[in-house]
Structures are given as C-alpha cells and as structure tokens.
C-alpha positions in Angstrom: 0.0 0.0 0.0 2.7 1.8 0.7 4.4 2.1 -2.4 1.5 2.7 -4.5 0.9 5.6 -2.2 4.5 6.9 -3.1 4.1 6.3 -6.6 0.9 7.9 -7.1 1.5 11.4 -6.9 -2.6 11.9 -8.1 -3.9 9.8 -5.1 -1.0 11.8 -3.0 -2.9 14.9 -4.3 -6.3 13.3 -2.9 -5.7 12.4 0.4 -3.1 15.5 1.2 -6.2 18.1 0.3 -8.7 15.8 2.1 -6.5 15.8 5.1 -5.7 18.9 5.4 -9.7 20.2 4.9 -10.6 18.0 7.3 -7.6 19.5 9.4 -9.3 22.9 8.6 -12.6 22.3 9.4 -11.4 20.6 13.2 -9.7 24.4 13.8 -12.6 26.1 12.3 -15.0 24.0 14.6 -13.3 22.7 17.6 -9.9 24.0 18.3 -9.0 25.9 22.0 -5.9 26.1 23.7 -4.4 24.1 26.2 -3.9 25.7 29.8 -2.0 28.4 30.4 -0.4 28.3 33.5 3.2 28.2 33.8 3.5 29.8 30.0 5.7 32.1 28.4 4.2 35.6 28.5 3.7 35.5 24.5 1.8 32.2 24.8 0.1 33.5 27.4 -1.2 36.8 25.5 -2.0 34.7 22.6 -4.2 32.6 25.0 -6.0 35.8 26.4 -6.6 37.2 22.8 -7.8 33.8 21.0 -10.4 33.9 24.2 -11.4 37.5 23.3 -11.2 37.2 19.3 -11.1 33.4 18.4 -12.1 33.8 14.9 -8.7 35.9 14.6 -7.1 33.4 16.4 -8.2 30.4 14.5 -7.5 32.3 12.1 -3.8 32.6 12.8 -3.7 28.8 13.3 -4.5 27.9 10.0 -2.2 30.4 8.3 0.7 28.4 11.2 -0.5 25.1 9.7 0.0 25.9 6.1 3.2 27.4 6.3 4.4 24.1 8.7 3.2 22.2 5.3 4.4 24.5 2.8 8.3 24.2 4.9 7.8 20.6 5.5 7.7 19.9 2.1 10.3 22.3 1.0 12.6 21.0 3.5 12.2 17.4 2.4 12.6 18.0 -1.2 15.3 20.3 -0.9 17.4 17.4 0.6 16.3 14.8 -1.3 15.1 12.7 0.6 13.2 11.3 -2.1 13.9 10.5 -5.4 10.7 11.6 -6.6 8.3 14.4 -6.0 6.4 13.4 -2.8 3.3 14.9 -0.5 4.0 12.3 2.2 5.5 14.1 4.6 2.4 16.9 4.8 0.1 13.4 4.6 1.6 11.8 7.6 2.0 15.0 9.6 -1.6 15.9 9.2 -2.5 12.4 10.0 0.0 12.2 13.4 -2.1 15.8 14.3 -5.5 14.6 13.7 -5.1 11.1 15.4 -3.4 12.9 18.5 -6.3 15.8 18.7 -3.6 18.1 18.5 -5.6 20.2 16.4 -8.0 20.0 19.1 -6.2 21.2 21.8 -3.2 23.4 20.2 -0.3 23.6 22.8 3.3 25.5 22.3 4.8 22.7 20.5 2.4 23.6 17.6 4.4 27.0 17.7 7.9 25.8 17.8 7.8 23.3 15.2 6.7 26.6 13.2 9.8 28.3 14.3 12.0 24.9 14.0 11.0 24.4 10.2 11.5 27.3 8.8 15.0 27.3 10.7 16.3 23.9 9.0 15.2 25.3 5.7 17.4 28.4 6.2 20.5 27.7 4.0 24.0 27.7 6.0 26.2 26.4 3.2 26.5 29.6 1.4 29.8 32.0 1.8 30.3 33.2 5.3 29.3 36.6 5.1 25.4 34.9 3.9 26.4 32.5 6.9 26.5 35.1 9.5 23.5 37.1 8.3 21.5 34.0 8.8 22.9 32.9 12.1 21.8 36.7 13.1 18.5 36.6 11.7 18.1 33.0 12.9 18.9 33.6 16.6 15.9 36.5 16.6 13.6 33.7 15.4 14.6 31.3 18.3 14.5 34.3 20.6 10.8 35.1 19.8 9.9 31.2 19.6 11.4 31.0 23.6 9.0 34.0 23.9 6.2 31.2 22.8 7.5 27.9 24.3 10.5 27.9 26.6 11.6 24.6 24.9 12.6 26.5 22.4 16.0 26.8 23.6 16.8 24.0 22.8 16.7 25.2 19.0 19.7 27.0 19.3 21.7 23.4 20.2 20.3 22.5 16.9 21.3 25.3 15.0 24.9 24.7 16.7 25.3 21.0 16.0 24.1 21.8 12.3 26.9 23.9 12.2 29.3 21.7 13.7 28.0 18.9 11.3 29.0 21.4 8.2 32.1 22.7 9.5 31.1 26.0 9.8 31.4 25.8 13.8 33.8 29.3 14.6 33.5 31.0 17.5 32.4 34.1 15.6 29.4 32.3 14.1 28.0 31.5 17.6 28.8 34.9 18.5 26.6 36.2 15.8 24.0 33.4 17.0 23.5 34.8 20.4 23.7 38.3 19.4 20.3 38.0 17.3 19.4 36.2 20.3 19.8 38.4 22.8 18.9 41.3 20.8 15.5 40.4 21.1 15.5 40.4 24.7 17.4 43.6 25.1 14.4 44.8 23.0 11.5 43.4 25.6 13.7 44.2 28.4 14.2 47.9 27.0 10.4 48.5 26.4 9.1 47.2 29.7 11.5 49.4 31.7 10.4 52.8 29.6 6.8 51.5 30.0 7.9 51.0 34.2 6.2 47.6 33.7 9.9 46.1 34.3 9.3 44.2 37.5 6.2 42.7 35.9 7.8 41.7 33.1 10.3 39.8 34.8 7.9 38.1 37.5 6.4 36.3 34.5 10.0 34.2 33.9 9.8 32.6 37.8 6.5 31.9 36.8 7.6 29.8 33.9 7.2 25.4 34.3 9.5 23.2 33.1 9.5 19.5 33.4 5.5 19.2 32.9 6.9 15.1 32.2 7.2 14.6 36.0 3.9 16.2 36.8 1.4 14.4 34.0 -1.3 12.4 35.2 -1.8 9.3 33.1 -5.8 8.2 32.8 -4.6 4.5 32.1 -1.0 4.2 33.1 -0.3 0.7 31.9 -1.3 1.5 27.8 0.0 4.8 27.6 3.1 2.9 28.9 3.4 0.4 26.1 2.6 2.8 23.9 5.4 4.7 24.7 7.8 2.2 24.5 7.1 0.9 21.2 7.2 4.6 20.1 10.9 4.9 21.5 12.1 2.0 20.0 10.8 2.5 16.6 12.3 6.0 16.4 15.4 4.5 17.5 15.1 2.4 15.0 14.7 4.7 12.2 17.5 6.8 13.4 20.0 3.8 13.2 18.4 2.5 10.2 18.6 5.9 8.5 22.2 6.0 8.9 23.0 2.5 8.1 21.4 3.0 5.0 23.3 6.6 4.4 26.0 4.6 4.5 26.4 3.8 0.6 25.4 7.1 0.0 27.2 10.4 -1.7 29.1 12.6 1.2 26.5 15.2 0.6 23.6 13.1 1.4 25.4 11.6 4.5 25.7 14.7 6.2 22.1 15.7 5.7 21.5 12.4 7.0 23.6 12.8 9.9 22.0 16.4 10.7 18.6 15.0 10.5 19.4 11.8 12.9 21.0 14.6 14.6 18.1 16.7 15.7 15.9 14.1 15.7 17.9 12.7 18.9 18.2 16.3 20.3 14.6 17.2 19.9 13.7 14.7 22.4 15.3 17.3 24.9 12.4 19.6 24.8 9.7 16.8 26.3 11.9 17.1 29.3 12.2 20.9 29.2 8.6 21.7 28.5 6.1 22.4 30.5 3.6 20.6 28.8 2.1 17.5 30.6 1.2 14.1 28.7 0.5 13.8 26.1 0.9 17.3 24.6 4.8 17.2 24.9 4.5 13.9 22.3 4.7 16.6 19.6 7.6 18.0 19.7 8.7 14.8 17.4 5.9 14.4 15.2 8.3 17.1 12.3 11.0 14.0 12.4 7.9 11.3 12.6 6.6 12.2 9.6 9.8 12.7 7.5 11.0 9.1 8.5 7.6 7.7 7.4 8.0 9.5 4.2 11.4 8.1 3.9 10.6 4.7 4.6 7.7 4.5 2.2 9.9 4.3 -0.5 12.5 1.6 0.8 12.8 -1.9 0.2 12.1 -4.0 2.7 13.4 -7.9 2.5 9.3 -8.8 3.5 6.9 -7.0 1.5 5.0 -5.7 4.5 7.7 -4.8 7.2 7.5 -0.8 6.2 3.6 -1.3 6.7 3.9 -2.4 9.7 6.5 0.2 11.3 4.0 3.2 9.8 1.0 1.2 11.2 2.6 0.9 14.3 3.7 4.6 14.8 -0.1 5.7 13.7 -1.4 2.9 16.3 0.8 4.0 19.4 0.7 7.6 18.7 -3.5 7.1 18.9 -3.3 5.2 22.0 -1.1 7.7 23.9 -3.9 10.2 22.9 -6.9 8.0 23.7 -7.6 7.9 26.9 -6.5 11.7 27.9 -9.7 13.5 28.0 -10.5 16.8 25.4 -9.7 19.6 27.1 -13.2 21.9 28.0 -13.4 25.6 27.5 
C-alpha cells in the first residue's frame, strides 16, 4: 500500500487536500488552547486574545499550519530525501495531528515546530558573510519562539550542531548566533522598563514550568506505557536504520542524513524541558515522525509488509497515547 501511495503522486494529491480540509474544518469547529499556566508571556497573551477574538485566532492557526506544510515539504525535497516528487510528509504530519487531537487542543509545541522548520530550511552552506547574516537573523527567530515555548532553547543546540556537522562551527558564528538572540531580549527588556512595567515583566519568567513530564497524570497508566515504549524503540530504529542505509550514499547526502538523525535525537530534549504535561509534549517529534515515514515509504524491505507495519505501528501507538486523555473543555 505503501508504495503505491508513493508512486501515485494523483492519489497523494487526494488524500493530502482531504487531510488537510478535514484538518481545517477541526480548527474552524473545535480547536481551544491548552492551559495556560506556567506559559511564556507570548503564549500566554496569545491565549488571552484567542479567548477574546477566536475567529482571529483560529484564524492565525490555520495560516501556522500551512506554512508548517508548505516548509515541510520544502525541507524534504530540498534534501532529497526522495527520489521523486512526494506529499507524504504533509500526509503523515496531518495524520499524526489529527489522530493525536492536536488540532484540538493546540499547545506551544504547535508554535515551535513553526519556528523549527522554517530554521532547518534556512540555508548555511552559502559563503560566510550569507552564513552570519543567517545565524543573526536565525537567533531572533529562536528568541521570539522562547518567547512562545521555553523549549525552544533547545533550538539554538540544533542550529549549533548543524553547524558543527557542516564545519562552519567558529566561534564568531555562535557569536553572531547569540547576538540576534539576545537582541530580542534587550528589545522586551528595553520597552518594559520605559513602560515602568519592568518588574512585571520579569515576575512572568519565575513563573515559567518546566519538566511538565514529572507532573502528568496518566488516565490508564499501563497502555500509555506500552505505547510509549514501542514509540521509543521505533524511532530509535529509524534513526539507526537511516544512517546504516546513508551509508552507501554520496558525502553530501550523509551529512544531511547525519543532521537529520541529529536533531531528531536532540529534539527529544524539549519533552523534558517543557512544561507541557502528557500527552501534549508527544509533539515535539511528530516534524521527524513524519519525515521518517516519508522516507521509509519508498524503501525496500526484505518482507513485503515490514514498512507497513512500522507506519502502522507509529499511527497505532501515537492514537493510543492520545486515547484515553480527555478533550480539554473551555
């Protein structure tokens, strides 16, 4: 099923647009946000003004989805990934969003993956000066995404092992990094104090949770359990099988195989740093979910159905760790 899927670029066409009206009409109809407390102070506005004008803030959500979709797919073909043109990786992302009701309930993983895709498709294999314009420009992103989701920092350990993995690592690149980065701040913390709303401003950042892993209360302990397992094992999985199979490939392609693998690993640092409670810190992987799926639909697998069975599984587990945990109520 599989690889008529990839092959059919029509029936791609089909299910991607059915998807993603579906996706559409679940914002349009259903969507709120999930709690509030312990949020970064842009989240936390963004919360108070979808309450006060959600048709502008569902609004806003769409336009974030698209342009996830729209960099997920640029991303992926910009790498080559695969050897033909290819609408999996929007299919399976939508499908990992819908099964987990994350369009339901949006949290501030929904926001950084925004931030953290249209980082990887910045380009940092031009000349240095293009390098260093980017790196500046890319540290104001991450800034304003840690304004969103405090998770976010971990974005900037991705942008530095990207570099690293290129060999453009000099200290004057992650100079320019933390510049943009703290630019941004300097800016907030510049405006609050002129506004003598400086002490306010600051109170918000003791506020701030981390570690919403520890304090998650799990409906059915024993399934969401399993679920997670098998989830961990078959991203493992993919990461090691991604890079055995990299192997026989040109230099090029290693290394944006390596920097996939790369943040795929890393990326699992922001469950632990997020405030989020189970299951919404689950998303934070759902970028690299859907690109290995995409990957894997076009490999050959020794028994016909083995791929089948790893995206069947992924779809199955991600479902159950969303099952039993209760819609969120306005």
């Amino acid at each position: 099923m599989l690889k008529f899927i990839y092959k059919n670029i029509t029936f791609q066409w089909f299910v991607f647009l059915g998807l993603l009206g579906f996706s559409i009409y679940q914002i349009v109809t259903q969507t709120q946000l999930e709690n509030q407390e312990g949020s970064v102070f842009f989240y936390i506005n963004f919360v108070y003004f979808f309450s006060q004008h959600q048709f502008f803030g569902k609004g806003i959500i769409i336009v974030v989805l698209l342009l996830q979709l729209l960099l997920l797919q640029y991303y992926y073909s910009e790498n080559e990934y695969s050897t033909k043109n290819s609408l999996l990786p929007g299919c399976f992302y939508l499908s990992i969003l819908l099964l987990t009701k994350s369009l339901i309930t949006i949290s501030p993983f929904f926001f950084t993956l925004f931030f953290f895709l249209i980082i990887i498709c910045i380009d940092f294999t031009e000349n240095t000066v293009k390098i260093k314009n980017n790196l500046f420009w890319v540290g104001m992103l991450i800034a304003l995404a840690t304004c969103i989701d405090i998770s976010a920092l971990i974005l900037l350990v991705l942008l530095m092992a990207t570099l690293i993995i290129n060999q453009f690592s000099r200290i004057k690149e992650f100079g320019v990094l933390f510049f943009g980065f703290a630019l941004i701040y300097f800016y907030f913390f510049s405006y609050h104090f002129f506004v003598d709303n400086l002490e306010n401003w600051l109170s918000s950042f003791t506020q701030i949770k981390i570690l919403g892993i520890l304090k998650s209360k799990i409906p059915n302990l024993t399934l969401s359990i399993i679920s997670l397992l098998v989830l961990a094992i078959i991203y493992l999985f993919l990461i090691v099988k991604f890079k055995l199979l990299s192997e026989s490939k040109v230099v090029i392609q290693r290394k944006r195989i390596i920097t996939l693998n790369t943040r795929a690993f890393l990326i699992i640092a922001c469950i632990f740093l997020s405030g989020s409670t189970y299951p919404f810190f689950l998303g934070y992987l759902f970028i690299h979910i859907s690109i290995y799926m995409a990957m894997l639909a076009q490999e050959k697998s020794p028994l016909y159905i083995v791929n089948e069975l790893i995206t069947i599984t992924i779809l199955i587990a991600l479902w159950l760790c969303n099952l039993t945990f209760p819609i969120l109520t306005q």
